[in-house]
N, C-alpha and C positions, 0 to 999 in steps of 0.2 A: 546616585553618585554625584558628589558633588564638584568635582571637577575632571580634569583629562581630557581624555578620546568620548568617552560614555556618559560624559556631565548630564544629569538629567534624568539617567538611564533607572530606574528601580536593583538595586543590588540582584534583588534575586533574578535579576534578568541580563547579569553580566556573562560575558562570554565565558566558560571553562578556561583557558586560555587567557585570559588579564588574569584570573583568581592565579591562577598558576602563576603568573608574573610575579606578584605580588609576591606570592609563599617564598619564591627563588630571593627576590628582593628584600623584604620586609613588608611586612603591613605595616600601615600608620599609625601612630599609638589613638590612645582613647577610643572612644565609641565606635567610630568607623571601622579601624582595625578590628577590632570584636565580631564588628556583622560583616567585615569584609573575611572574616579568616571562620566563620560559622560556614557561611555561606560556601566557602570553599570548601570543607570537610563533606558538607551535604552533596556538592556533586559530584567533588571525587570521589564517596563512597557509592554515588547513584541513588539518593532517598533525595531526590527531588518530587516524588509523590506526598513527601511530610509537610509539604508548603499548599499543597490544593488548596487544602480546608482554608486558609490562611486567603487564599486568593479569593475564596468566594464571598467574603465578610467586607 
């Protein structure tokens, strides 16, 4: 994440709860937006198991 509270933080390691912020708010356009609102889809649906494979690499 490149700025805020989480600067620094790996997207996929933001809290459920910012992504929720965001969705109520807007996401930010361009590319951030994209992995910020993926990102959000994957753990409110609960397939945060689709990222393992992803973390082992």
């Amino acid at each position: 994440m490149p700025f805020g509270k989480y600067k620094a933080t790996l997207i996929c390691d933001l809290p459920v709860f910012y992504l929720e912020w965001f969705s109520r708010k807007g996401f930010p356009p361009g590319k951030l937006g994209i992995l910020l609102e993926t990102m959000f889809v994957i753990k409110s649906n609960g397939l945060e198991a689709l990222l393992k494979p992803l973390r082992k690499g």
